[in-house]
C-alpha positions in Angstrom: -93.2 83.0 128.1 -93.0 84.2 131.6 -91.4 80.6 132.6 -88.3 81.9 130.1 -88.4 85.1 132.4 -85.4 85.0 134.7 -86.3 86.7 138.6 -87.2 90.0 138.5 -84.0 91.2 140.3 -81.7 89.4 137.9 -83.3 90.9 135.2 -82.7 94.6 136.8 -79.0 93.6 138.0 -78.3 92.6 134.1 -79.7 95.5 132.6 -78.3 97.7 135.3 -74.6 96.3 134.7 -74.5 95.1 138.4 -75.0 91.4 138.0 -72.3 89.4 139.2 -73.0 85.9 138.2 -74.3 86.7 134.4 -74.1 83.0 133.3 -76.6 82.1 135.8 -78.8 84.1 133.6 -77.6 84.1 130.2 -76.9 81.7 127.7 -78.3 77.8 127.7 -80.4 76.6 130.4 -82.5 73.8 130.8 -86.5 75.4 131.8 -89.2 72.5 132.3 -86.9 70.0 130.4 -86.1 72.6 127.6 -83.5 74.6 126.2 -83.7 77.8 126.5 -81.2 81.0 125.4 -81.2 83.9 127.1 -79.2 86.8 125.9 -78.8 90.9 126.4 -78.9 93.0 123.2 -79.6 97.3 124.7 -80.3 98.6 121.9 -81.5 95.5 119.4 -84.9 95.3 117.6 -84.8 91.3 117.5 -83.0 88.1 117.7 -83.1 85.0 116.6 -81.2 81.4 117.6 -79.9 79.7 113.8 -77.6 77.1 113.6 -74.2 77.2 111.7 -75.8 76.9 108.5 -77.4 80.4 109.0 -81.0 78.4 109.1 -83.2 79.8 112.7 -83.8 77.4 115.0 -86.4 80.1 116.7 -87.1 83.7 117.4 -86.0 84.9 121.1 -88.4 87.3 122.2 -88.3 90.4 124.2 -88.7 89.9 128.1 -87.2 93.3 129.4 -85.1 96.3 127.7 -82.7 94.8 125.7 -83.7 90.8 127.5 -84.1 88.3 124.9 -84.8 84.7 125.6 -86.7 81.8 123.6 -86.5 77.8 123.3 -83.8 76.7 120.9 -84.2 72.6 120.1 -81.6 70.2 119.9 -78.5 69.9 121.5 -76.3 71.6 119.0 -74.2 74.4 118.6 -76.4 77.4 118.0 -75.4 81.2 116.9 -77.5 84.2 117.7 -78.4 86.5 114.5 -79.1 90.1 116.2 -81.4 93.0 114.3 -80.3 96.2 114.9 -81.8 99.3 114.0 -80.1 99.6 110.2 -77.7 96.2 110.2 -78.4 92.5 111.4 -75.2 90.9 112.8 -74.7 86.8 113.4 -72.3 86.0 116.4 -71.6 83.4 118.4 -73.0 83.4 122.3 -70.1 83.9 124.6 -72.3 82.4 127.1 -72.4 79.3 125.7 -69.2 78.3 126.9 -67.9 76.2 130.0 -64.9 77.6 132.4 -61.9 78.8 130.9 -59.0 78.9 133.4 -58.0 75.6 134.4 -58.3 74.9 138.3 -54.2 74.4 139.1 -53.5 77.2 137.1 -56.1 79.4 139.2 -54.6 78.0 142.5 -50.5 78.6 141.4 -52.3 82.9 140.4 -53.4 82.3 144.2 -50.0 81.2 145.4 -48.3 83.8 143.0 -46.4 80.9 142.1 -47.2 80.6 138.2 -44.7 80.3 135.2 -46.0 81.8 132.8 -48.9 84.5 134.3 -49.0 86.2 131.3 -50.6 83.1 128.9 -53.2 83.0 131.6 -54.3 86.4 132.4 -54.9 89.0 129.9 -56.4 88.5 126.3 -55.4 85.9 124.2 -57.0 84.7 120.8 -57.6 81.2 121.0 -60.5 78.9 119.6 -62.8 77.3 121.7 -65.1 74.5 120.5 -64.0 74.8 117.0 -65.1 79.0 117.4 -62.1 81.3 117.1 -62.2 84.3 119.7 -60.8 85.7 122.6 -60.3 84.8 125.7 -60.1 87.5 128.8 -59.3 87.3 132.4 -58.2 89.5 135.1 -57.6 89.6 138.8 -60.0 91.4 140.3 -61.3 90.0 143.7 -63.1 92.6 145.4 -65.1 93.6 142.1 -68.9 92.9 142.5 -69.2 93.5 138.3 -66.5 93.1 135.9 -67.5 93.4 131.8 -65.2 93.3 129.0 -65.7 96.8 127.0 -63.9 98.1 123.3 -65.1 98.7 120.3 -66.5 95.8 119.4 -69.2 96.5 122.1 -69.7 100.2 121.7 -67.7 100.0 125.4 -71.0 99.0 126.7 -70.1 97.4 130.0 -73.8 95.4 130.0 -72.7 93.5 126.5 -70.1 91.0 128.1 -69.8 90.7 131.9 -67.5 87.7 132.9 -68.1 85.2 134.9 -66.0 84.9 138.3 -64.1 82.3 139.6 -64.2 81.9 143.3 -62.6 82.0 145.8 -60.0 82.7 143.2 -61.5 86.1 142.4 -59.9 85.7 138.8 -63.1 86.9 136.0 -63.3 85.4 132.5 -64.7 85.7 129.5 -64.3 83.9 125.9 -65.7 86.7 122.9 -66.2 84.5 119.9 -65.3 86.2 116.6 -62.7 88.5 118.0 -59.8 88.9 116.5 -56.2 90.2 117.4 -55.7 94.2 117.2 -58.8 94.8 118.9 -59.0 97.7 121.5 -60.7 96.7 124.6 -60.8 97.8 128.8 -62.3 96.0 131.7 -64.9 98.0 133.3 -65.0 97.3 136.7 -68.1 98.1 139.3 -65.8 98.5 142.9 -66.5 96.8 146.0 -67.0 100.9 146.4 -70.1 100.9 143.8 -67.0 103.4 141.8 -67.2 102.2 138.4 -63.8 102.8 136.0 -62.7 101.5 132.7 -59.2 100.1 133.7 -56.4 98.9 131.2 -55.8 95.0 131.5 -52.5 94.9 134.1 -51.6 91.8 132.0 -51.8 93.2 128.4 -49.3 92.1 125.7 -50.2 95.2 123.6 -51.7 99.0 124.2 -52.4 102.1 122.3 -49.7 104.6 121.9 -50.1 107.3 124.9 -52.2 109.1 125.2 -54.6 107.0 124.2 -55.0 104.1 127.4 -56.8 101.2 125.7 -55.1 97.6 125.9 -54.6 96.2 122.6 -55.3 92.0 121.6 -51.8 90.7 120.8 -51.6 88.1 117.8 -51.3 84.7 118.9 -48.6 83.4 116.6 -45.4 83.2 118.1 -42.1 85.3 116.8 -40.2 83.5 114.4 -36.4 84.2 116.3 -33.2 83.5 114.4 -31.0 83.9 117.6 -30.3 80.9 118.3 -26.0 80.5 118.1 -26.6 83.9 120.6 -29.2 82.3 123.3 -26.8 78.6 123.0 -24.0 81.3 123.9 -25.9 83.9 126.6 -24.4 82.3 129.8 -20.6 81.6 128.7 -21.1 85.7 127.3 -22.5 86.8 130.4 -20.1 84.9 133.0 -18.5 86.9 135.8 -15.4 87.0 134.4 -17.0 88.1 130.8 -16.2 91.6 129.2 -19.4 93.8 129.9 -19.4 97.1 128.9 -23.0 98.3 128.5 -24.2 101.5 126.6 -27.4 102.6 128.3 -30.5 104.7 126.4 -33.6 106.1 126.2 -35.2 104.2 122.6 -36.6 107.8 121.9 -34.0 110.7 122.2 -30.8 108.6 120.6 -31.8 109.4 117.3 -34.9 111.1 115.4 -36.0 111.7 111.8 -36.1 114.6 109.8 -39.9 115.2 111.4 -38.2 115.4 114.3 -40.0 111.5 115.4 -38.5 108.4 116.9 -37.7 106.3 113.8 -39.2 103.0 115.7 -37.8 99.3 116.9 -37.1 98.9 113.1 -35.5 102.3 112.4 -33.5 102.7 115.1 -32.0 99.2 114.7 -30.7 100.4 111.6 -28.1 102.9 113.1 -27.9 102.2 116.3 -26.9 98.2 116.3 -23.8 99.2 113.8 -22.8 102.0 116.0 -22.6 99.9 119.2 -20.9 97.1 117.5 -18.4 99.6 116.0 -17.7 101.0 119.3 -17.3 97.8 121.3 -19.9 97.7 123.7 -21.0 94.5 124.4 -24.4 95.4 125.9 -27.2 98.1 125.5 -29.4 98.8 128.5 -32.8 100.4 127.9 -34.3 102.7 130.2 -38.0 101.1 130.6 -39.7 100.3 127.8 -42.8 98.6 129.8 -45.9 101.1 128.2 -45.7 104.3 130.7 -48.7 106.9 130.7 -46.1 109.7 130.8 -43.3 110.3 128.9 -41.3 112.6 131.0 -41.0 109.6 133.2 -38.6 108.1 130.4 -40.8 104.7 131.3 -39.9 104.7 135.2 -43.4 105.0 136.1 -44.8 101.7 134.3 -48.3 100.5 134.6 -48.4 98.3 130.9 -45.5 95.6 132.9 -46.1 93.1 130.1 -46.1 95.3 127.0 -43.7 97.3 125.0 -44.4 100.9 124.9 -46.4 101.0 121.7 -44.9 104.8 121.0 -42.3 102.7 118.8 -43.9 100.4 117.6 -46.0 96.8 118.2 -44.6 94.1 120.5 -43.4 92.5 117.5 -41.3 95.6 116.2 -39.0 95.0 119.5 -38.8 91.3 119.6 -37.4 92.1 115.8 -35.3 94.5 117.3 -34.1 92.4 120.6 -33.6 89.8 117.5 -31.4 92.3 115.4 -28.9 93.3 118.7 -28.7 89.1 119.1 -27.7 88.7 115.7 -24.6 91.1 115.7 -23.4 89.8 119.0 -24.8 92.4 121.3 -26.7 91.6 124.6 -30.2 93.6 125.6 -31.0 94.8 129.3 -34.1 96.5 130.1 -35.2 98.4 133.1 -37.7 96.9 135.3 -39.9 98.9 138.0 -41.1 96.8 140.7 -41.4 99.4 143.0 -43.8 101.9 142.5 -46.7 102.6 139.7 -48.8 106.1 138.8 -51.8 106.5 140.4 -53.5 107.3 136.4 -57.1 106.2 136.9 -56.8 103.7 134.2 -54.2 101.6 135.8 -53.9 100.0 139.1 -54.8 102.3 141.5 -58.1 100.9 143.9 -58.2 98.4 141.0 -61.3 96.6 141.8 -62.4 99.6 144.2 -59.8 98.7 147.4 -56.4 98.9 147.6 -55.8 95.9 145.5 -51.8 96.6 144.4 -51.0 98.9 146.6 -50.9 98.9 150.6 -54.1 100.5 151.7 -52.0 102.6 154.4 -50.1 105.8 152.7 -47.3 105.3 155.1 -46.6 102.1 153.4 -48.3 102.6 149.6 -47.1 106.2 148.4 -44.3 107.3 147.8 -43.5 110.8 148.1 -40.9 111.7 146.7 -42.2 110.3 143.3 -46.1 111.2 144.2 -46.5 107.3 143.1 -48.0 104.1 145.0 -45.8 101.2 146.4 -46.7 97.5 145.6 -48.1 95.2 148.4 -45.3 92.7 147.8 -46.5 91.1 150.6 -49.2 89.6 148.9 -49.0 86.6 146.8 -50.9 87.6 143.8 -48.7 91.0 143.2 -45.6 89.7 143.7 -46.7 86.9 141.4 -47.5 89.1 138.7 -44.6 91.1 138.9 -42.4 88.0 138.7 -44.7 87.0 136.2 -44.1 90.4 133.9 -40.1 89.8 134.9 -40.3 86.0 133.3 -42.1 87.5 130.4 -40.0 89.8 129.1 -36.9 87.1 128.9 -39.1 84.7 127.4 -41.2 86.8 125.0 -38.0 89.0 124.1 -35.3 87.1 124.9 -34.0 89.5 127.3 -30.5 88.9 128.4 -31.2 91.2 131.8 -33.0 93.0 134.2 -31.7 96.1 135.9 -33.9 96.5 138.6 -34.9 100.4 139.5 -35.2 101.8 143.3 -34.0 98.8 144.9 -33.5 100.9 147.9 -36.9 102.5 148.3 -37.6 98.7 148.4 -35.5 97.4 151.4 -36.5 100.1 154.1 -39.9 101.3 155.2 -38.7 104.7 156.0 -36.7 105.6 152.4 -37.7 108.9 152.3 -39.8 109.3 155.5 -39.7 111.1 158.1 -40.7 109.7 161.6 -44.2 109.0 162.3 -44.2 108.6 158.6 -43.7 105.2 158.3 -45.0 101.7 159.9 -42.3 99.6 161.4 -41.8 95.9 160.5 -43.3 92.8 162.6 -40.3 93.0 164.9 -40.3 96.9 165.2 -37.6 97.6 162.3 -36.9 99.8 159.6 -36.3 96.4 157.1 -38.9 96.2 154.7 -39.4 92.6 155.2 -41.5 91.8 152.5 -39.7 93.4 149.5 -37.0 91.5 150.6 -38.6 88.2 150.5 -39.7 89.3 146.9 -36.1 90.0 145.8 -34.9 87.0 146.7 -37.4 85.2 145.3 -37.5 87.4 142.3 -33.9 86.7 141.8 -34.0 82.7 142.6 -36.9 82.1 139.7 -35.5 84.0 136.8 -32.1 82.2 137.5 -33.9 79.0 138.0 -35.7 79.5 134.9 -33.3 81.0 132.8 -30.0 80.3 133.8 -27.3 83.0 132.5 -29.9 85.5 132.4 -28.4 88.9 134.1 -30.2 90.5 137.3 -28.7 94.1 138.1 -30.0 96.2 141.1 -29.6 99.7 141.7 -29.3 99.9 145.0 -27.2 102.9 146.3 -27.3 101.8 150.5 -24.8 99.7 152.3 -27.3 96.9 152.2 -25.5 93.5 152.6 -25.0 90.9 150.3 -27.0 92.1 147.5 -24.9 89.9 145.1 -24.5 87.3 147.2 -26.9 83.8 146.4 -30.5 83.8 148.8 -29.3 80.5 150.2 -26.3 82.2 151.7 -28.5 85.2 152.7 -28.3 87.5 150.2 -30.6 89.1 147.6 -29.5 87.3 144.7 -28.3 89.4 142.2 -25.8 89.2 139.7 -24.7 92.8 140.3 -25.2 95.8 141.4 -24.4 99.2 140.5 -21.4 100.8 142.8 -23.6 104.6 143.5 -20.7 105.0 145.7 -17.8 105.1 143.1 -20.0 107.4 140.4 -20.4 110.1 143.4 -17.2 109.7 144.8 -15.5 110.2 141.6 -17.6 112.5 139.8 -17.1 114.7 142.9 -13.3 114.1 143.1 -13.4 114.7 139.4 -15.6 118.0 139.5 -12.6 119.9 141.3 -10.0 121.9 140.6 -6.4 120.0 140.4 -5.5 122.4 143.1 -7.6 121.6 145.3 -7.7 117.5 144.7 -4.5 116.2 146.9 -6.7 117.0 149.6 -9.2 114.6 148.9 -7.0 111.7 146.9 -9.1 109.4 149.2 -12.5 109.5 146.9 -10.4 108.0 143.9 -9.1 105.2 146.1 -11.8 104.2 148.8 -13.7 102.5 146.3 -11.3 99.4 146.5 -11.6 99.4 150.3 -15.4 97.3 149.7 -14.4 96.6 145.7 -14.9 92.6 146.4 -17.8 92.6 148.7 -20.0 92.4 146.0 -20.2 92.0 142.0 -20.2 95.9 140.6 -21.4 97.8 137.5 -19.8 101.1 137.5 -22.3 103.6 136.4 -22.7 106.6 134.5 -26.1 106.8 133.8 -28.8 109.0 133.1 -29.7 110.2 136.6 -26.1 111.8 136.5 -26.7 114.0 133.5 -30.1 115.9 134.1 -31.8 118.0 136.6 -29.3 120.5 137.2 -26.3 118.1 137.4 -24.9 119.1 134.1 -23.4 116.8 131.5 -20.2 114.7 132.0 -18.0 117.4 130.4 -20.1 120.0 132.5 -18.7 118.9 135.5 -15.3 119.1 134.2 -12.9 121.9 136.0 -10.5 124.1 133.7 -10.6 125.5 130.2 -11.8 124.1 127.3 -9.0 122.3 127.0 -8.6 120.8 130.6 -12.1 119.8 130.9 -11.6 117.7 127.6 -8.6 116.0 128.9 -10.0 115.6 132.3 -12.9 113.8 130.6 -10.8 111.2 129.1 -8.6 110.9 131.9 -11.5 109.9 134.1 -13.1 107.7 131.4 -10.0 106.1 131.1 -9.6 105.7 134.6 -13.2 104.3 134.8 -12.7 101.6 132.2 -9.2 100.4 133.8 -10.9 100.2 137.5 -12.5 96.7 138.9 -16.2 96.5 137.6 -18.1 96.6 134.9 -18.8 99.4 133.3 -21.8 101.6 132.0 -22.4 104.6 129.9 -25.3 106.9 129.3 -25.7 108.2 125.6 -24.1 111.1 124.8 -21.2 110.5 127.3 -19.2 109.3 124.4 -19.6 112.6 122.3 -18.5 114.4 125.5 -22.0 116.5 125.6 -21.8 119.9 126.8 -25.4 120.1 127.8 -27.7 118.4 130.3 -29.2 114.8 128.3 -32.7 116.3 127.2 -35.5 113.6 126.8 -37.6 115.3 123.8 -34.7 115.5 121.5 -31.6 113.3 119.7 -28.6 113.5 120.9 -26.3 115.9 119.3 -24.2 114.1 116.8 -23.6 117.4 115.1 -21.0 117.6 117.7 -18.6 114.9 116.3 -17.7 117.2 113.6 -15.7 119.1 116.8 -12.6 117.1 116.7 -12.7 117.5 120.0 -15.8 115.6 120.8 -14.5 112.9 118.1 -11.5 111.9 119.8 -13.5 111.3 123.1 -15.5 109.0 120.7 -12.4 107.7 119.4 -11.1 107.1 122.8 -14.0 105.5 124.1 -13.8 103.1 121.3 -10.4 102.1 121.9 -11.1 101.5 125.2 -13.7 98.9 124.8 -12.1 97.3 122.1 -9.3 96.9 124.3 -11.2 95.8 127.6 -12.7 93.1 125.3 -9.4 92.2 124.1 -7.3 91.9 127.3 -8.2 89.0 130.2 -6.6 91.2 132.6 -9.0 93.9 132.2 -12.2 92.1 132.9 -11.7 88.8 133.9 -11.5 89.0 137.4 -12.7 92.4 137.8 -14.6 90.6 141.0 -11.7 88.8 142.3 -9.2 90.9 145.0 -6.7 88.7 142.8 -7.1 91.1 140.0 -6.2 94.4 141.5 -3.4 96.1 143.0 -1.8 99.1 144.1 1.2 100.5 142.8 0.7 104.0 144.3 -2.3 104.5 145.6 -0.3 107.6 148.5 0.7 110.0 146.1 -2.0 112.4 147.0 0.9 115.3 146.5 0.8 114.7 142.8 -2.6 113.1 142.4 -1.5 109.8 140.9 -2.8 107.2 140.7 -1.1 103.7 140.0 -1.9 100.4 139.7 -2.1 96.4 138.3 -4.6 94.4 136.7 -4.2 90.3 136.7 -6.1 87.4 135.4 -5.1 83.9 135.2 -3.0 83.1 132.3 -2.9 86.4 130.9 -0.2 89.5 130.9 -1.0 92.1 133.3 -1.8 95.4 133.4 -0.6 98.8 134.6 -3.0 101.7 134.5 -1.3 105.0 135.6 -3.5 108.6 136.3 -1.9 112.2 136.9 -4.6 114.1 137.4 -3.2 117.4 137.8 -2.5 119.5 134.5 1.2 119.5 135.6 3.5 116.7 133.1 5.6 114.4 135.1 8.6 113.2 134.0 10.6 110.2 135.5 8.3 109.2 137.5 9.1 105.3 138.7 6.5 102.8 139.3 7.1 99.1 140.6 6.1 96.4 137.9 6.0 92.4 138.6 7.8 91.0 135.4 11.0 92.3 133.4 11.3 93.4 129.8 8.9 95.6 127.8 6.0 97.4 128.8 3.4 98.1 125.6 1.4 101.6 125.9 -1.8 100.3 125.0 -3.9 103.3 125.7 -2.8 106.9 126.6 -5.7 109.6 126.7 -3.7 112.5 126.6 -3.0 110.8 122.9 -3.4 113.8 119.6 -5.8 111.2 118.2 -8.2 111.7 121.3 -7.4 115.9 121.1 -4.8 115.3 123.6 -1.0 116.8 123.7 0.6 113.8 122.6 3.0 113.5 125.6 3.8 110.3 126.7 6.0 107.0 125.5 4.9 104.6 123.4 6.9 101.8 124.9 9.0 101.4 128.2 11.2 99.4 129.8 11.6 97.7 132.8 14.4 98.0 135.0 15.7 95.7 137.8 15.0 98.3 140.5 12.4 97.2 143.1 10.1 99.5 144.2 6.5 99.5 145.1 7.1 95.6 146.1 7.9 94.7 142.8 11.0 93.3 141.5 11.2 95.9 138.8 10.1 99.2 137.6 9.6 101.7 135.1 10.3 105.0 134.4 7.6 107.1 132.8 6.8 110.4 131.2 3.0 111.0 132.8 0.8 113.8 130.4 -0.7 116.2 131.9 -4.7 114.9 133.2 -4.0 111.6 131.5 -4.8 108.0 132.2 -1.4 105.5 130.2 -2.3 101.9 130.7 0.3 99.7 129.7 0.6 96.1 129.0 3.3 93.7 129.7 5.3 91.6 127.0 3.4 88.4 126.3 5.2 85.9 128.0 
């Protein structure tokens, strides 16, 4: 018996959850040409080795606390039938099986070079050796201990520590007999002796918050029906494509009568029809990566593989993502690369060091955001964020990633003061390493899915962040123009009085327009915390602050870029977006607030319909002024082009005074169609305006000929040319 007896110190490092090499102990061995089973049972009365007919091959006997080891013969498969105290229980050994990972795949997790991370690391139910179970494994390099824990253990980390892979650092484990939908941790002893039950970084699936557990995702794979919309994605999603993107939290657009997010599945009931209706061609989620706290509305990820489970399983928003596909409607998500919580469940000190995170404040917390900062430098995190970025277009046929902070990312003192912050390898302020990841970032998803969008939000004069890596640049498709949203909004947020004296933050936009691919954006970050709503910001009475509403909208959607739009900013909210309730469509029974709906409406329809308005929104061939000086009157005039199509002439008066008579140079003869005038009664407006003009042969502006218009008061007309 005592030959069956591992050492001594084994013995106390197993049953003191501290042994890192457990299948040097447990499982089949050869002892004096025999096999023999060892396997840990706390808490068991007895145990005996049977075969898969349920018939024992021989009793394992007790050699320590909860120690169990015996001679099994043959060479066969074997099972282990466990007596507890009031149930007996037959499993499978999970010691009984070889390596999991193969050895490239370890070395491209090494080089944070692998394809598809996420069907390596994490839990997956597979079958090994004709046994269905699960397979787990996790980064973890600096652990000395690392045991799979749930319910199917009693999270008892001595039940199933993993074996390590070295000099990889990657631990594995296959548990026989599990299935998919269990709830499991890794608990982790730290090269700091700390011990912590920590989420799996790579799961597919968690518990809905608060509850922290990772979650088994099912095997089987989606069953899409998108197919005519992914043959489609990059001809839809071109440069000089239509993009108008409606951007929302998934839990504040709309709740039930309880007062609760109706789900993936309910809210793709009401909200896909509404977007089609209104012609937007994308929706934009705020994060939906699991987040411990809600009030971050998902910007402070630490599940980056799986869907918030607050609406529902990973499977309830690939049917959702499938749904928006279906009715012709693209689906970008927000993706956090930059920062995580420091939740003890998570990522933080991981496997007791600074594992994800630079060990050095000055580089891994962020202040302003009391979060840590990703070593990007380092292959293995970079890898698995590229990783979480390639899985979310391939498990959910994403159509694009707006990436968030992209500007804490390129300098090492955003937000710092000095002596705050540690300067690059040649003394600069240029994070070097975050911008080797963006590049790289940017090169794979292309590579890999080609007409896939990439989106930064990146509000510095950082150059060429649109611009390809090869020619120096970050590589994204586009990013969002900060500059325009405050410019305007600010320009916007005055009194008419008071705006000829600053006509220039209407106009200065163009001066940069074509240096790089722009979203214009009205998001979320510009209707909270004291900002006040869009219509808040408005100067006037009721009345005015309506009308300048739609006149800037309208302005907006006829200016170079694409554009964006945070909920609510089509129902013209009075009140600051609130993240704990629905929006409030109560307000659309305001005629008021309808015709800014209405207006909306018509001018995506509109931007959809007309090449001049979107097709070369990124081509200085597209734009240009007809009166851009006027800062006397505050208008604003100019045309829109595209190859082969009839132009367009967008006029603003932005003062609350009518003008009448007022000429503007046009490029062609004949008539000029009013395809959209804000100050129309169907939008609330006064209705003045014509619905048709003429042009004259009287050069002005540098054009051959010219019209002569009645402008409404805080309006934006755009007119279109006879078709030639």
């Amino acid at each position: 018996m005592s030959r069956w007896r591992p050492d001594p110190g084994a013995v106390d490092a197993l049953l003191q959850a501290r042994h890192a090499d457990p299948f040097a102990v447990l499982g089949p061995h050869r002892v004096d040409g025999q096999r023999v089973v060892r396997t840990l049972q706390p808490g068991a009365h007895g145990v005996e080795a049977i075969d898969r007919q349920g018939q024992v091959l021989g009793p394992l006997e007790p050699v320590a606390d909860g120690l169990f080891a015996g001679p099994v013969p043959g060479e066969g498969g074997y099972r282990l039938r466990v007596h507890w105290p009031t149930a007996s229980q037959e499993l499978d050994d999970p010691y009984a099986f070889g390596t999991l990972l193969e050895d490239h795949d370890l070395d491209l997790l090494a080089q944070g070079q692998h394809p598809q991370l996420w069907r390596q690391l994490g839990a997956h139910p597979v079958e090994r050796d004709g046994v269905p179970g699960v397979r787990f494994a996790v980064w973890a390099p600096n652990a000395r201990r690392v045991s799979v824990v749930g319910d199917f253990n009693q999270w008892d980390g001595r039940r199933h520590p993993m074996r390590v892979r070295l000099p990889h650092g990657v631990w594995e484990l296959f548990v026989p007999g599990l299935r998919a939908g269990a709830r499991y941790k890794y608990e982790i002893l730290g090269a700091d002796f700390s011990v912590q039950q920590k989420a799996d970084p790579v799961a597919l699936a968690t518990e809905a918050p608060p509850a922290t557990a990772s979650v088994v995702a099912p095997d089987a794979p989606f069953r899409w029906t998108d197919h005519g919309w992914m043959a489609e994605r990059a001809m839809r999603q071109r440069l000089d494509a239509p993009l108008s993107i409606y951007e929302l939290h998934a839990g504040s657009w709309w709740r039930n009568e309880e007062g609760e997010s109706p789900g993936w599945d309910g809210l793709a009931e009401r909200l896909i029809p509404y977007l089609v209706g209104m012609g937007f061609t994308h929706l934009e989620l705020l994060p939906v990566a699991e987040h411990p706290f809600g009030g971050s509305w998902g910007y402070q990820p630490l599940g980056q593989y799986a869907p918030t489970a607050r609406f529902g399983p990973p499977e309830a928003f690939a049917r959702f993502v499938d749904r928006c596909h279906e009715a012709g409607l693209g689906v970008i998500v927000d993706w956090v690369p930059a920062h995580f919580p420091t939740d003890a469940h998570g990522l933080a000190r991981f496997d007791g060091t600074a594992l994800y995170e630079h060990a050095d404040p000055r580089e891994g917390f962020h202040q302003d955001w009391n979060t840590l900062i990703y070593n990007l430098g380092r292959n293995e995190v970079s890898g698995f964020l590229i990783g979480s970025a390639l899985a979310w277009v391939e498990r959910f046929h994403i159509d694009g990633l707006r990436v968030d902070a992209v500007a804490s990312m390129l300098y090492r003192d955003y937000s710092r003061k000095h002596g705050e912050w540690v300067p690059n390898i040649h003394g600069g302020r240029e994070n070097l390493e975050s911008i080797a990841f963006l590049k790289r970032f940017n090169t794979v998803v292309h590579q890999h899915h080609p007409g896939v969008l990439t989106i930064a939000e990146e509000s510095t004069a950082w150059p060429g962040v649109t611009r390809a890596p090869t020619d120096g640049g970050l590589g994204f498709d586009y990013k969002w123009n900060m500059g325009w949203m405050h410019d305007t909004l600010e320009y916007m947020s005055r009194d008419p009085i008071h705006r000829r004296w600053h006509h220039h933050e209407m106009t200065f936009s163009m001066v940069y327009a074509y240096s790089e691919h722009y979203v214009l954006p009205l998001s979320h970050d510009e209707v909270v915390h004291g900002k006040r709503s869009l219509l808040g910001r408005m100067p006037g009475d009721d009345w005015q602050r309506f009308a300048n509403l739609r006149a800037y909208y309208g302005f907006m959607w006829a200016h170079p870029g694409k554009k964006l739009l945070f909920a609510g900013g089509e129902l013209a909210q009075p009140t600051e977006w609130n993240h704990d309730a629905q929006l409030p469509w109560h307000l659309l029974d305001d005629p008021r607030h309808r015709g800014v709906q209405q207006l909306l409406r018509d001018l995506n329809h509109l931007l959809a319909r007309e090449p001049a308005m979107h097709a070369w929104d990124g081509d200085a061939r597209g734009f240009r002024w007809a009166i851009g000086d006027d800062a006397g009157n505050s208008v604003f005039a100019w045309l829109r082009f595209a190859e082969g199509a009839r132009p367009a002439l967008v006029v603003s008066n932005l003062t609350p005074t009518p003008l009448h008579d007022y000429r503007i140079g046009v490029p062609r003869e004949g008539r000029w169609e009013l395809a959209i005038n804000t100050d129309d009664a169907r939008y609330g407006g006064s209705g003045v305006g014509q619905d048709e003009a003429q042009a004259e042969p009287m050069p002005i502006h540098g054009q051959s000929h010219s019209l002569a218009l009645s402008l409404p008061p805080l309006a934006t007309l755009i007119y279109l040319a006879d078709r030639a």
